[in-house]
Every structure is written in structure tokens, then in C-alpha cells.
C-alpha atoms as one frame of an Amber mdcrd trajectory, in Angstrom:
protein
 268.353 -13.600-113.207 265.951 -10.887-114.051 266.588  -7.079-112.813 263.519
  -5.801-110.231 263.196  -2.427-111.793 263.893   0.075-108.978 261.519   3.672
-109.135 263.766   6.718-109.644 264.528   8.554-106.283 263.198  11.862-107.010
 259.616  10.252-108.193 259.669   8.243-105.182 260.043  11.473-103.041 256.998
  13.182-104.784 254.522  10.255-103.840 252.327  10.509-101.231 251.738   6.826
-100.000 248.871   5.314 -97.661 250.439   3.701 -94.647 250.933   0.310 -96.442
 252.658   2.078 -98.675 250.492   2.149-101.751 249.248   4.786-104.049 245.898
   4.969-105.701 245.800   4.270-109.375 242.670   5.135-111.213 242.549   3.604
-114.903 241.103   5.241-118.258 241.144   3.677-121.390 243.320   5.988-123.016
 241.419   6.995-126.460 238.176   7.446-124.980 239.011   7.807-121.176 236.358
   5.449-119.959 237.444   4.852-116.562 237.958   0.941-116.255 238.797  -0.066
-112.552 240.881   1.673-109.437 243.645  -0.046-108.231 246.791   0.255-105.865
 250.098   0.470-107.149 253.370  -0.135-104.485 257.061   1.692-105.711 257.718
  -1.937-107.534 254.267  -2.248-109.102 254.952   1.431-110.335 258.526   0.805
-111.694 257.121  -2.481-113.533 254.846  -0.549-114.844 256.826   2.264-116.358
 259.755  -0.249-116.995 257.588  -3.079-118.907 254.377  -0.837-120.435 252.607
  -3.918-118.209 250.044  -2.628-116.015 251.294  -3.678-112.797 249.638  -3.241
-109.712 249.902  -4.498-105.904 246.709  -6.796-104.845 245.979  -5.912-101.230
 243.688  -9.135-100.511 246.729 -11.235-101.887 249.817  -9.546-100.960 251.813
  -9.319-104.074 252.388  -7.724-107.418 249.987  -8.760-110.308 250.278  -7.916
-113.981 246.430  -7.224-115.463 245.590  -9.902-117.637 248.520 -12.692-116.375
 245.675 -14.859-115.937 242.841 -13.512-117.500 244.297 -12.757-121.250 242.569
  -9.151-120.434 245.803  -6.985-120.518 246.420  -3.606-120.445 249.050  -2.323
-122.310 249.998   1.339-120.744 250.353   4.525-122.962 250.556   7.359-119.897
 250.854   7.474-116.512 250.496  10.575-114.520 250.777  12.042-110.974 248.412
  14.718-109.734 249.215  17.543-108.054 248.840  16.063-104.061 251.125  13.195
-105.026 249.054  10.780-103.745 247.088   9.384-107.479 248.396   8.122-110.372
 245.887   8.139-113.421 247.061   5.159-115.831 246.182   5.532-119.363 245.794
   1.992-121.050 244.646  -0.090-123.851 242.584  -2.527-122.176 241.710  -5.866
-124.248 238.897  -7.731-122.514 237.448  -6.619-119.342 238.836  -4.514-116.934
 236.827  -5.416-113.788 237.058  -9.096-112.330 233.579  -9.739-112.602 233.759
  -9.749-116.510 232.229  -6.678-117.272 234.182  -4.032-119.105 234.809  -1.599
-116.521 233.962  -2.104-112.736 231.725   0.950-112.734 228.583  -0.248-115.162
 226.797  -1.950-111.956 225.716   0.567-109.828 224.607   4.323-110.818 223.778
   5.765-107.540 223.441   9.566-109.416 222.382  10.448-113.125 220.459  11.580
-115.832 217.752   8.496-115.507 218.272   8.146-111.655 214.994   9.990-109.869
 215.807  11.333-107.011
């Protein structure tokens, strides 16, 4: 029988939750802090996470927990996690292998640049 890791009570109190009960992860690869995808992480997706090193997160369109890369091969193997100062966004430092965004591409922010350097305006 495996142990559901359980997150420790005085994190729990600092976090700042939406009303499902989720908090906003935002995900850097950690050597070059290319931000790779946003995703939503429940108290159990965060205590898998900091139990395992498994980036663990809570899919809202499914309803349950999903490890990156179960499926996929394209894992992320966590080196940080951190809480800002409103309590209410983790920023998850990883290793990514493959891509991060389900679409294929690397991270899920190379489609669109609505403001840059080469965007007129």
C-alpha cells in the first residue's frame, strides 16, 4: 500500500488557494529559467511533488493528479520550488526532458508574442 504524502501544516497555512483549492505553479527550467508552461498544483500534487522530485500537478479539465511526462516520456525532474510573498504562486524549478507544453513545442509560450522587440506596434 503506498503512503499519499500529506503537505506539512504550517506550509499548508501559508498558501493562498483559488476556490477549487489550487495554487498557481509557474515552471522555469532551472539553469536557464526559460519559463516552460503554468500549471495548478492541489495540497497532494504539492506534497508529491516535494516528496517524489516528480513534477506533480492537478489537471483541472480531468480532475486528478498527473505526473509531467507519465505519458509523454517528457518529465520534469524538480530542483526548487518556491512560494512568493502573497502565498498564492509557487515557481517550480525543473529539468525538463522533451517538451513542456502539450502541443510538442518546448515551452507553451513560443506561439504567440503579442509584445516585443520585432512586434510593431
Amino acid at each position: 500500500m503506498t503512503t499519499v504524502p500529506v503537505l506539512d501544516p504550517e506550509l499548508a497555512a501559508r498558501l493562498k488557494r483559488t476556490p477549487d483549492g489550487l495554487v498557481c505553479a509557474v515552471v522555469q527550467q532551472y539553469d536557464t529559467r526559460e519559463v516552460l508552461m503554468v500549471a495548478w498544483m492541489s495540497d497532494e500534487a504539492l506534497a508529491r511533488t516535494l516528496t517524489t522530485r516528480e513534477a506533480t500537478y492537478w489537471s483541472r479539465s480531468r480532475q486528478e493528479l498527473w505526473i509531467k511526462g507519465a505519458t509523454s516520456g517528457h518529465t520534469q525532474a524538480v530542483h526548487e520550488v518556491r512560494l512568493d510573498c502573497d502565498g498564492d504562486t509557487l515557481l517550480v524549478l525543473v529539468d525538463q526532458q522533451g517538451a513542456a507544453c502539450h502541443t510538442g513545442d518546448r515551452t507553451c509560450f513560443d506561439a504567440d508574442v503579442l509584445l516585443g522587440a520585432d512586434v510593431a506596434r
